[in-house]
Each structure stands twice: as C-alpha cells, then as structure tokens.
Biopython code that builds the backbone (N, CA, C, O; Angstrom):
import numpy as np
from Bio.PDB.StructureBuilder import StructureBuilder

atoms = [
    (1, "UNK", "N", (-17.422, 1.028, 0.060)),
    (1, "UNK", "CA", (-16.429, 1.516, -0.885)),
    (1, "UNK", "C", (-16.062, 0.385, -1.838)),
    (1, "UNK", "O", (-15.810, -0.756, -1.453)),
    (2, "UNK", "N", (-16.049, 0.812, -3.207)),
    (2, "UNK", "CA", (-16.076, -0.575, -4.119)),
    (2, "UNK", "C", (-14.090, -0.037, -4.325)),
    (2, "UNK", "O", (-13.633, 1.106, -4.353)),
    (3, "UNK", "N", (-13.424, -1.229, -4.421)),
    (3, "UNK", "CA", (-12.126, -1.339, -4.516)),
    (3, "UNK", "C", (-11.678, -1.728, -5.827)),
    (3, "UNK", "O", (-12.036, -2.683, -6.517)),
    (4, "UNK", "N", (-10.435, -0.398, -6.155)),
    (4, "UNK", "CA", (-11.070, -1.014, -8.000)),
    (4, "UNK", "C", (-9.403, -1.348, -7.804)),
    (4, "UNK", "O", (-8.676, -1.275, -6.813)),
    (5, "UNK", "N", (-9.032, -1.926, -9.836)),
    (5, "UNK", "CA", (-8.067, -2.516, -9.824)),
    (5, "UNK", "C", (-7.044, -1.549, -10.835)),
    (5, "UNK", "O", (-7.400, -0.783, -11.730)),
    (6, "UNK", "N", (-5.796, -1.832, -10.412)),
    (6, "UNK", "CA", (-4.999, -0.386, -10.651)),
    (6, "UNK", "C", (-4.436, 0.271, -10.070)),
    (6, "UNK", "O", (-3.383, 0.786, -10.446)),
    (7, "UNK", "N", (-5.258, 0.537, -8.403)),
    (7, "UNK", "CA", (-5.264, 1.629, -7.931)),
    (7, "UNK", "C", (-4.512, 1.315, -6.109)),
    (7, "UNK", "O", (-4.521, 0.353, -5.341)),
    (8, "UNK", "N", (-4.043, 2.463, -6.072)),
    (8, "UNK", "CA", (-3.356, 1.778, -4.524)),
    (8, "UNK", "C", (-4.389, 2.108, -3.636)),
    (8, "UNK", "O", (-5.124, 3.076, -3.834)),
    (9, "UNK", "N", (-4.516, 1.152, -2.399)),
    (9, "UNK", "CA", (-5.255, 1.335, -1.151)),
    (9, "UNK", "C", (-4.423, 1.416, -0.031)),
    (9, "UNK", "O", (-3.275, 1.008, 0.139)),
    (10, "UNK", "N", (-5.166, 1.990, 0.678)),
    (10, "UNK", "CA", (-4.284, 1.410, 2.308)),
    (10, "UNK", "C", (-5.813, 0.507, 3.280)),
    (10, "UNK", "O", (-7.029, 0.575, 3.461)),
    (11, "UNK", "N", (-4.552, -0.296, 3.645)),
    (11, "UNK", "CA", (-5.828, -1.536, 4.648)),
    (11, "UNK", "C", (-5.259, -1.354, 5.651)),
    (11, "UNK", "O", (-4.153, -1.065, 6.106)),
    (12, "UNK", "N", (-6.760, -1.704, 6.057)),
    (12, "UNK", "CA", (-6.305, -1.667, 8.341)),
    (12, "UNK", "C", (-6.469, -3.142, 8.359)),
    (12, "UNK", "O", (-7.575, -3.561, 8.020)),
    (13, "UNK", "N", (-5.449, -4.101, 8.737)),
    (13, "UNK", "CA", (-5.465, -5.449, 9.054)),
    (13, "UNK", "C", (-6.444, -5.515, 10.988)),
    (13, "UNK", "O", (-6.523, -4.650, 11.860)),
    (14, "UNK", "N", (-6.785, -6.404, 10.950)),
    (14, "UNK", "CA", (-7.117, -7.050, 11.816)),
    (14, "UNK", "C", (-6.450, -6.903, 12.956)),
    (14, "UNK", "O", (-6.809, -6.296, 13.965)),
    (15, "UNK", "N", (-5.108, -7.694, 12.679)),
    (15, "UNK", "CA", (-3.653, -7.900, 13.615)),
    (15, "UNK", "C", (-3.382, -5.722, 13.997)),
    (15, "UNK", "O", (-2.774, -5.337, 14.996)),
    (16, "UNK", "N", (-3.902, -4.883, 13.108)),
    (16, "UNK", "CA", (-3.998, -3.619, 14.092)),
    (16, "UNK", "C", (-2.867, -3.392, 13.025)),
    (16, "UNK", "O", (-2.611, -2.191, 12.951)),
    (17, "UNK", "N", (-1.994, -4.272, 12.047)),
    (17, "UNK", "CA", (-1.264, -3.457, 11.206)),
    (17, "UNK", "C", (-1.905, -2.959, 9.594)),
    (17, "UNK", "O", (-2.776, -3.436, 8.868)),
    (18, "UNK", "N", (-1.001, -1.781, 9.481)),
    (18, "UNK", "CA", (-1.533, -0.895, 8.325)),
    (18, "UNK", "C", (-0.414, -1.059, 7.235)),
    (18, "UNK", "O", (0.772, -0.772, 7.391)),
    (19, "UNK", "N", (-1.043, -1.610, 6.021)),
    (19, "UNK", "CA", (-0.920, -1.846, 4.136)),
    (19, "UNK", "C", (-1.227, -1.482, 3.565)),
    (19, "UNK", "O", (-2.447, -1.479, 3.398)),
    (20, "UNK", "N", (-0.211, -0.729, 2.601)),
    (20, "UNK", "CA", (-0.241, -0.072, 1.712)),
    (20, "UNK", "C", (0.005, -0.817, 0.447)),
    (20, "UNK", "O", (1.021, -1.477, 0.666)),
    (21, "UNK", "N", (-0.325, -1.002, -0.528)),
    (21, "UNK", "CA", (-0.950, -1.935, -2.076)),
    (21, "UNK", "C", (-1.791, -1.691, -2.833)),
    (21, "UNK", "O", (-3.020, -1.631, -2.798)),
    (22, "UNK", "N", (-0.485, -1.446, -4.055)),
    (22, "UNK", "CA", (-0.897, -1.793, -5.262)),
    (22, "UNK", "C", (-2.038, -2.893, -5.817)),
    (22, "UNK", "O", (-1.498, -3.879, -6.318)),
    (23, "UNK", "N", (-3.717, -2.931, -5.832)),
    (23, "UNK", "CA", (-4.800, -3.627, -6.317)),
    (23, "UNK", "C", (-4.299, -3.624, -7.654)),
    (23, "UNK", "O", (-3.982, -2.611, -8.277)),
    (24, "UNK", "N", (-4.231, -4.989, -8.135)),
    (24, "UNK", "CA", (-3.885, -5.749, -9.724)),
    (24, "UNK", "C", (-5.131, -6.573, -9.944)),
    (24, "UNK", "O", (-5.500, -6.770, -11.102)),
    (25, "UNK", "N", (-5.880, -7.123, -8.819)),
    (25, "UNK", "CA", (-6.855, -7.310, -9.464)),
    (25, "UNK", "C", (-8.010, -7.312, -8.172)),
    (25, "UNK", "O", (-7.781, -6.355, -7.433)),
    (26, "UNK", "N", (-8.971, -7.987, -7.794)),
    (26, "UNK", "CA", (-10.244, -8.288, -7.188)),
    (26, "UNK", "C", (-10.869, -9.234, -7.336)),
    (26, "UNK", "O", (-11.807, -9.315, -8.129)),
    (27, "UNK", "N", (-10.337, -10.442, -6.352)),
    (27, "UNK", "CA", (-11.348, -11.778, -6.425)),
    (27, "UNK", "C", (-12.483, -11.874, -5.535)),
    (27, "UNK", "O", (-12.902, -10.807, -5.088)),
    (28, "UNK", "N", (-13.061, -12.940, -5.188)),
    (28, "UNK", "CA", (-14.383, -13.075, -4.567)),
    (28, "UNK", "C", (-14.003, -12.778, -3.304)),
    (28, "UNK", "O", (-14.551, -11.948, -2.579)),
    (29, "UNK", "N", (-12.616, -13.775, -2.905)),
    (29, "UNK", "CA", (-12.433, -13.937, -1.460)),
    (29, "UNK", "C", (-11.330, -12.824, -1.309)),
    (29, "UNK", "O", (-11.408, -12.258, -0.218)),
    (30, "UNK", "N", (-10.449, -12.424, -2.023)),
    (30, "UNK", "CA", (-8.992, -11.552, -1.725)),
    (30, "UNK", "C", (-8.768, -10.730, -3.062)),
    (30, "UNK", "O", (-9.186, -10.752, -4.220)),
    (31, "UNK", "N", (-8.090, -10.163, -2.465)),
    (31, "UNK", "CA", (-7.596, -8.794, -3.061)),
    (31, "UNK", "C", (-5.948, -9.744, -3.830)),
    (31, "UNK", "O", (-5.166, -10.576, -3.370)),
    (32, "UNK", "N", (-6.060, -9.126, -4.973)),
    (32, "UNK", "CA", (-4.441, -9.408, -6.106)),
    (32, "UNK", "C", (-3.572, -8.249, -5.497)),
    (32, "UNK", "O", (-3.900, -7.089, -5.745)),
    (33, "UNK", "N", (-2.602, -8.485, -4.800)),
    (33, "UNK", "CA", (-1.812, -6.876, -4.805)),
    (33, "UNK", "C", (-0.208, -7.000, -5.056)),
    (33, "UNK", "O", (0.457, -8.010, -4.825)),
    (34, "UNK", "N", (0.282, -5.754, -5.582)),
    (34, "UNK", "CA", (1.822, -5.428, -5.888)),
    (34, "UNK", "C", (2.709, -5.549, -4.888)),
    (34, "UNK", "O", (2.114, -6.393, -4.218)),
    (35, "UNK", "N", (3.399, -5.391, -4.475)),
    (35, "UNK", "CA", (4.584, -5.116, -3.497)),
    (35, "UNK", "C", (4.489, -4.522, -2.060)),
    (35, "UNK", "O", (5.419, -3.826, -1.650)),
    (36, "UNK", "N", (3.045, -4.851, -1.022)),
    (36, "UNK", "CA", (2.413, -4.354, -0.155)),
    (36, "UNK", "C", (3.736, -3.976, 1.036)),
    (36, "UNK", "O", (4.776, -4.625, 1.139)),
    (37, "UNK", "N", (3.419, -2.961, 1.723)),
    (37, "UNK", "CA", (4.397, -2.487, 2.218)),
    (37, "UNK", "C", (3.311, -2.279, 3.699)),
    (37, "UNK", "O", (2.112, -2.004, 3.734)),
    (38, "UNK", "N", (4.420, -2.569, 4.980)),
    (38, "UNK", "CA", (3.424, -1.949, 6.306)),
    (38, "UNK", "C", (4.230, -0.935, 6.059)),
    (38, "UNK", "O", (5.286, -0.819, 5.438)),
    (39, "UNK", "N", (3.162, 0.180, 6.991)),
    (39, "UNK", "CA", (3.242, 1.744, 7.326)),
    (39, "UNK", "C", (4.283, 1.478, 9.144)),
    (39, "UNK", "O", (3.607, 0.955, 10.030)),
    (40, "UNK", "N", (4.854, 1.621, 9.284)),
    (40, "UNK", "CA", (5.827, 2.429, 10.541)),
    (40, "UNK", "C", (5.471, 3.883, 11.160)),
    (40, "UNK", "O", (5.320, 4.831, 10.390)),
    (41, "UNK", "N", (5.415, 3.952, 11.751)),
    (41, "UNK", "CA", (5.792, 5.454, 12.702)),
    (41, "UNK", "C", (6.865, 5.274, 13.322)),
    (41, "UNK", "O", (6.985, 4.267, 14.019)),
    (42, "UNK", "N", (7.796, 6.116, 13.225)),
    (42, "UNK", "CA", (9.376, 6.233, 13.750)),
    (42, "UNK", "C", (9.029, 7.875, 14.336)),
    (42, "UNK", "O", (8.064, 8.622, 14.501)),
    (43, "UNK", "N", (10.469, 7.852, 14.509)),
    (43, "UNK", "CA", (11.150, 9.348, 14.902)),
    (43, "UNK", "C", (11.071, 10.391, 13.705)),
    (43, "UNK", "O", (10.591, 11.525, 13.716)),
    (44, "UNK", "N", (11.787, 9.559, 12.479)),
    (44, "UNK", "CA", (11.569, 10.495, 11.434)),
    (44, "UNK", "C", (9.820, 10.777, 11.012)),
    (44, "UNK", "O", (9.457, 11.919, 10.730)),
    (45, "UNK", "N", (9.115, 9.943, 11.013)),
    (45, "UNK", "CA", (7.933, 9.839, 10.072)),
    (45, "UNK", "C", (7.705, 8.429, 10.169)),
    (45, "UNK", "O", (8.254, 7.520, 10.792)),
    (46, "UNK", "N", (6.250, 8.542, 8.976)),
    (46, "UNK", "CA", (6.313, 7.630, 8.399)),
    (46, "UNK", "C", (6.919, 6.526, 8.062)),
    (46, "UNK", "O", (7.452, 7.038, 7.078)),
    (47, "UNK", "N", (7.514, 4.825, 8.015)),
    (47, "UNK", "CA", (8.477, 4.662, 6.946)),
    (47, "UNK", "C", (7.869, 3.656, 6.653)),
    (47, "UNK", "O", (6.838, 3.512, 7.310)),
    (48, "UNK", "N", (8.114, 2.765, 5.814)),
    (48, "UNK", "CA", (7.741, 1.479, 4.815)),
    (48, "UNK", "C", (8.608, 0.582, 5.135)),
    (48, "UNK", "O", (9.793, 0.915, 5.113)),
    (49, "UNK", "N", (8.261, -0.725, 5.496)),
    (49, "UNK", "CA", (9.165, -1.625, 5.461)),
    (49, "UNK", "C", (8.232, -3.374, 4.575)),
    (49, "UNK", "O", (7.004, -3.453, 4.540)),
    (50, "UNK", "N", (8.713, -3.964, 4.273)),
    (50, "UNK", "CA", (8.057, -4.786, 3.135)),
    (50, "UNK", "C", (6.708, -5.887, 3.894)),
    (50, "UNK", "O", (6.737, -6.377, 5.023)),
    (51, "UNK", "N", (5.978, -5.986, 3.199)),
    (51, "UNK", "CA", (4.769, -6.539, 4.039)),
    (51, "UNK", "C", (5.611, -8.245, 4.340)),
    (51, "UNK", "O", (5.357, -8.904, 5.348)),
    (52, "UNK", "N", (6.238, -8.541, 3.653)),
    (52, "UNK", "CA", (6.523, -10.445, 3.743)),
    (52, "UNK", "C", (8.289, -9.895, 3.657)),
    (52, "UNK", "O", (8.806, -9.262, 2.736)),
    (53, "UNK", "N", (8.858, -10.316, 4.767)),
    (53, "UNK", "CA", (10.372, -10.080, 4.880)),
    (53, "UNK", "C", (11.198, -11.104, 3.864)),
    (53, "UNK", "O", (11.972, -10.662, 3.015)),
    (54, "UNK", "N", (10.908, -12.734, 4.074)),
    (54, "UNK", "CA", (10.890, -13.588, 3.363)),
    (54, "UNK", "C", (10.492, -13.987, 2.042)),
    (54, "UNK", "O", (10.890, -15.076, 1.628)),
    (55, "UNK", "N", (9.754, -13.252, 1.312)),
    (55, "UNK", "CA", (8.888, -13.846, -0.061)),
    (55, "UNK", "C", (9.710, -13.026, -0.433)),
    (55, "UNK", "O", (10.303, -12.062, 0.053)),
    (56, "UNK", "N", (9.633, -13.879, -1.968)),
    (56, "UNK", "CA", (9.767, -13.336, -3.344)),
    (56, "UNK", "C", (8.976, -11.946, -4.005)),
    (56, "UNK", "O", (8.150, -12.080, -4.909)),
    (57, "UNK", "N", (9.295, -10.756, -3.503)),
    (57, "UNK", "CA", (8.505, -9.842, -3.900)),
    (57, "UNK", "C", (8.371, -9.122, -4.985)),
    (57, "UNK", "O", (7.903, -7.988, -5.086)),
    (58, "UNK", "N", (8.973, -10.104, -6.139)),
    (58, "UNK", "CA", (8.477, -9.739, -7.767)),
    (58, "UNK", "C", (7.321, -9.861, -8.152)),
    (58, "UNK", "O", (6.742, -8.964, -8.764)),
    (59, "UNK", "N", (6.699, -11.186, -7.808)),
    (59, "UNK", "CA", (5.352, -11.707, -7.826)),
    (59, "UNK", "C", (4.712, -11.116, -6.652)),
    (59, "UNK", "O", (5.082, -10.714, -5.549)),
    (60, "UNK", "N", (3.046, -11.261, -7.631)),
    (60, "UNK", "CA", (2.369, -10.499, -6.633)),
    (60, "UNK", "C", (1.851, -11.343, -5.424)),
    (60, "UNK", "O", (2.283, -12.483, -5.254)),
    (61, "UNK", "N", (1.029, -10.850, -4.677)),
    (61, "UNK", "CA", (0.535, -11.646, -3.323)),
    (61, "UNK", "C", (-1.041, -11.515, -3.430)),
    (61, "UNK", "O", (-1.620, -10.586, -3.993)),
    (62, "UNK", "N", (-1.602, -12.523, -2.843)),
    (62, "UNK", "CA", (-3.034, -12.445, -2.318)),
    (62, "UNK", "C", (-2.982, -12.186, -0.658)),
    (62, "UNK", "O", (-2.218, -12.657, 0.184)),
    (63, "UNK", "N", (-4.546, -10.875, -0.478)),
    (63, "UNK", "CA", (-4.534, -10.637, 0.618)),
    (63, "UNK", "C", (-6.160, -11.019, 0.527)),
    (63, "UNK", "O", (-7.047, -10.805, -0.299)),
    (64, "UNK", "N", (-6.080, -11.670, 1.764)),
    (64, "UNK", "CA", (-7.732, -12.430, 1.427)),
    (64, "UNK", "C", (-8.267, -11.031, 2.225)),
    (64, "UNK", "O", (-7.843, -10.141, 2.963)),
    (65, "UNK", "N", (-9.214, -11.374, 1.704)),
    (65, "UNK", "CA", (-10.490, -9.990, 2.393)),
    (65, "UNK", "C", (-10.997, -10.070, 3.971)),
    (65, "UNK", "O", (-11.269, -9.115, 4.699)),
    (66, "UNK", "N", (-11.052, -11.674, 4.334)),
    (66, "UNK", "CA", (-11.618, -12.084, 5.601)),
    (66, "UNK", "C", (-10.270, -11.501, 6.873)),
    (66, "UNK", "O", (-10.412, -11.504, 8.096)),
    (67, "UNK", "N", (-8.683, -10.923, 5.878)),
    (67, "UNK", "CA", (-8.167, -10.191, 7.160)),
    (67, "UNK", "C", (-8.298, -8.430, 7.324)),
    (67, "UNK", "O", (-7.614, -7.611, 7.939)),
    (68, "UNK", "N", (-9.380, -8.322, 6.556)),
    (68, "UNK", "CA", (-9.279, -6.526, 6.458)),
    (68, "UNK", "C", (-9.983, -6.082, 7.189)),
    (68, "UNK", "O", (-10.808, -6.958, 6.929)),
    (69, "UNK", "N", (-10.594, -5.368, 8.085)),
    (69, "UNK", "CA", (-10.997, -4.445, 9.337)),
    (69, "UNK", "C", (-11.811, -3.068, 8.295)),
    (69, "UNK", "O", (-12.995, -3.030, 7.962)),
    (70, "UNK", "N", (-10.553, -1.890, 7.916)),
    (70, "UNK", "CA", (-10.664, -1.373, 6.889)),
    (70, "UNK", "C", (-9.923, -1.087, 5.579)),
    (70, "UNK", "O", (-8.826, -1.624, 5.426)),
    (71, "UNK", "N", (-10.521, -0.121, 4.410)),
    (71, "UNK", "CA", (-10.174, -0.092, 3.310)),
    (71, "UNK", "C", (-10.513, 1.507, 2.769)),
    (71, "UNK", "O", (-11.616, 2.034, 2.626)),
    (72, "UNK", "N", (-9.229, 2.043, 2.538)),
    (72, "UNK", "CA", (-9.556, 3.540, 2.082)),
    (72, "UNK", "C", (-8.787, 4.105, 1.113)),
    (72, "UNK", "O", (-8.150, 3.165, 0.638)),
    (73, "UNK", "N", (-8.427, 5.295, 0.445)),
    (73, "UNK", "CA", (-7.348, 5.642, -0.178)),
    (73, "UNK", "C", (-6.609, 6.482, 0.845)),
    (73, "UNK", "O", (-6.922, 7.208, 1.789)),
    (74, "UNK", "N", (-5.141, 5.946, 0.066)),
    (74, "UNK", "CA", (-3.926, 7.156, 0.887)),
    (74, "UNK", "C", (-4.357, 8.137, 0.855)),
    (74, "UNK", "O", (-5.443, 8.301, 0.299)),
    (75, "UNK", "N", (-3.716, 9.123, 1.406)),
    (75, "UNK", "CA", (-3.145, 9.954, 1.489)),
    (75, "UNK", "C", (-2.106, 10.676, 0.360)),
    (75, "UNK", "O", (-1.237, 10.039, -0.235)),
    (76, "UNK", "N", (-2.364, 12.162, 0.173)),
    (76, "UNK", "CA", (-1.429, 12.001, -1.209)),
    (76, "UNK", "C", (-0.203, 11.725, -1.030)),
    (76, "UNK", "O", (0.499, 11.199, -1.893)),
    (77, "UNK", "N", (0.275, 12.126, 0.373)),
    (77, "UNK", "CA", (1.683, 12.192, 0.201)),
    (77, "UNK", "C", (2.309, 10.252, 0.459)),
    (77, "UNK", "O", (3.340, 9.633, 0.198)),
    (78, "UNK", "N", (1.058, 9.951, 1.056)),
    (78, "UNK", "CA", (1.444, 7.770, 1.525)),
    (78, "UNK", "C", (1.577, 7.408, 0.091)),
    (78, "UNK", "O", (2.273, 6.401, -0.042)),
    (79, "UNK", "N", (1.123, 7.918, -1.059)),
    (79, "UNK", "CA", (0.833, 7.327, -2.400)),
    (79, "UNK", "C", (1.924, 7.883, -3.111)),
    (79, "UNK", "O", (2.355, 7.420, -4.166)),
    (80, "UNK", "N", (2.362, 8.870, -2.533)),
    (80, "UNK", "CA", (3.639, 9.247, -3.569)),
    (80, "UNK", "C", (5.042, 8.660, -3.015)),
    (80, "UNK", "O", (6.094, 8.597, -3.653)),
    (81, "UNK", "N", (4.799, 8.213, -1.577)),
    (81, "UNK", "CA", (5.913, 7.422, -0.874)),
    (81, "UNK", "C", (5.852, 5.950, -1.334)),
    (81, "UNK", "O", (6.891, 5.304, -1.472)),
    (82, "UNK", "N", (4.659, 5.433, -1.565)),
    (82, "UNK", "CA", (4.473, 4.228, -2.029)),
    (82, "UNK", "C", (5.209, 3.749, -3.497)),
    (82, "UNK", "O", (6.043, 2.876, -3.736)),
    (83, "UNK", "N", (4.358, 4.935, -4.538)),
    (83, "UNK", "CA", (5.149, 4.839, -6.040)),
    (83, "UNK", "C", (7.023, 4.690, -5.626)),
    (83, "UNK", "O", (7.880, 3.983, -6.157)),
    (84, "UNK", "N", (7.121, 5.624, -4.541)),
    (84, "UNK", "CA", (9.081, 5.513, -4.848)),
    (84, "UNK", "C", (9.123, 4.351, -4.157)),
    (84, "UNK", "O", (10.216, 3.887, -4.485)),
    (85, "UNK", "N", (8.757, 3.798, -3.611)),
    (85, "UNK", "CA", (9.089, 2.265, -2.638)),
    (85, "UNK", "C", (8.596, 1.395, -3.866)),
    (85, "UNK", "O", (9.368, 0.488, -4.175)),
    (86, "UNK", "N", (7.454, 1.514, -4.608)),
    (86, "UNK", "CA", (7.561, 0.408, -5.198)),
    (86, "UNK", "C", (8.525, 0.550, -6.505)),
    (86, "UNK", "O", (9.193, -0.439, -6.804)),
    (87, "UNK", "N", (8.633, 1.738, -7.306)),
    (87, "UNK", "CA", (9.285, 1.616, -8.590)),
    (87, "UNK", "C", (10.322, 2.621, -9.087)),
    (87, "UNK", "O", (10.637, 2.907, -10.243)),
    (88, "UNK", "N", (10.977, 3.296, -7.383)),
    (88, "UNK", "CA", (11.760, 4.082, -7.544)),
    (88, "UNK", "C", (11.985, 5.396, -8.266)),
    (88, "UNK", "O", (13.094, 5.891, -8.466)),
    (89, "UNK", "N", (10.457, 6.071, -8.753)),
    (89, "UNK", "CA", (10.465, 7.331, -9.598)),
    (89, "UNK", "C", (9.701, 7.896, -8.042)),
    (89, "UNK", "O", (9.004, 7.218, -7.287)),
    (90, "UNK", "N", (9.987, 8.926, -7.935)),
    (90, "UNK", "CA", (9.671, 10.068, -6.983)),
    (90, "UNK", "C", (9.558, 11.577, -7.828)),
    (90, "UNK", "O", (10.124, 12.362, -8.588)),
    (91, "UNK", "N", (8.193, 11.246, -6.932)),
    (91, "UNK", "CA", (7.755, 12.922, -7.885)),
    (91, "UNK", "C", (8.045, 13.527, -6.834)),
    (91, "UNK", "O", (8.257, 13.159, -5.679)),
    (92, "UNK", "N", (8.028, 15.193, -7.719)),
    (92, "UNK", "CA", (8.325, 16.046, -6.952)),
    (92, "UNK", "C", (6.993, 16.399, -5.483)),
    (92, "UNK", "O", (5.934, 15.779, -5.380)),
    (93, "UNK", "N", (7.398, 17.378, -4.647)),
    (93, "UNK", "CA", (6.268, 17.730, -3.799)),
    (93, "UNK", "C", (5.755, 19.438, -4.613)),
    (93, "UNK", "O", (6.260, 20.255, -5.383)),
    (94, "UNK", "N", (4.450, 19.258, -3.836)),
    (94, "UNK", "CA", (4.044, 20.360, -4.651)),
    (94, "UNK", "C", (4.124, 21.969, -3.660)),
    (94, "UNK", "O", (3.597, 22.092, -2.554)),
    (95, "UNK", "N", (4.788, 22.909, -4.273)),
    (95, "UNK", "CA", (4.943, 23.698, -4.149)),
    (95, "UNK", "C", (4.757, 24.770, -5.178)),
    (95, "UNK", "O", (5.045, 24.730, -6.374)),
    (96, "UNK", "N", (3.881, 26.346, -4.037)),
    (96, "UNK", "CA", (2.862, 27.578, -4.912)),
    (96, "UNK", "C", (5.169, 28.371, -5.594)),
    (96, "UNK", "O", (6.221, 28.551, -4.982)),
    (97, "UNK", "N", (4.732, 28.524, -7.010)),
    (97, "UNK", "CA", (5.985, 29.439, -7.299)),
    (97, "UNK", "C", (5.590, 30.650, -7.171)),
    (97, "UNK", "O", (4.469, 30.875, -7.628)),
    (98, "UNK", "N", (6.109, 31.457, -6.728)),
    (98, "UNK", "CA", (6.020, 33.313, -6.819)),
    (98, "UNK", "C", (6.740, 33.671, -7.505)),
    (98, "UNK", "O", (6.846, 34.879, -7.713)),
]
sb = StructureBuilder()
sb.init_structure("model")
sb.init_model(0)
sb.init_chain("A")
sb.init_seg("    ")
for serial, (resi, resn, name, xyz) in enumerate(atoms, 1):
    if name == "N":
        sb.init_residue(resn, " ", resi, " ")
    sb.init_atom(name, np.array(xyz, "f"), 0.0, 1.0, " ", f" {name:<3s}", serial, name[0])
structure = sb.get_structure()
C-alpha cells in the first residue's frame, strides 16, 4: 500500500498500539504526521486520547516507519472522529431521508 500525503491513516504500532494521523508528508525513513491520536476501547466506544501527552501538539511529529507493524485507511466513521479531534468541525452522520 503506497501512503500518500494529505491523507489520514491508521497504524498498528509494534508496542500493539493503534494511530490515527494526519500524513503531511513521506520521508525515506518516517512518516510527517498532524496531531496523531491512539484509538481506546472503553465502555462507551471508541475514544481518542493524544499520541504524546507531553509535546507541543501544534507542530507536527515524525513517526519513523521502522515502528509500524501495519498501515491502512480508517474507517469512515474513525476519520470523521479524527477530523473533530483534530479541527473541531464534525460532520454530520449519514442518514436515508423518507
């Protein structure tokens, strides 16, 4: 799977945890990414909590490639949870009108 730039992925780390990120760019050794968030399973769902508790998460981060396992696209609904975690617009869900 070629990993383009733009576009959100979700990665299976190594360590067995799962990232969700914004790709800004694609270097030799690591991935450029936005505001990477791990995936949770709770009671409710899903939830997001910030990949680096500590960093500055205006600037972006490098995730080197030598910790990725795998690499796929979300899910529609992980990608529409992602957009509101990273930039606070939430689209609607989709629903048939009669």
């Amino acid at each position: 799977m070629k990993v383009e730039e733009k576009k959100v992925y979700s990665f299976k780390l190594l360590t067995g945890d799962e990232l969700v990120a914004h790709v800004i760019s694609v270097n030799a050794d690591s991935y450029e990414v936005e505001k990477p968030v791990l995936v949770l399973m709770t009671q409710e769902g899903l939830q997001f909590v910030p990949a680096l508790l500590t960093a500055d998460m205006e600037g972006n981060q490098l995730l080197p490639k030598s910790a990725i396992a795998l690499i796929g696209p979300p899910r529609e609904d992980v990608d529409s949870m992602h957009l509101t975690a990273r930039s606070g617009i939430q689209t609607p869900s989709k629903q048939i009108l009669t």
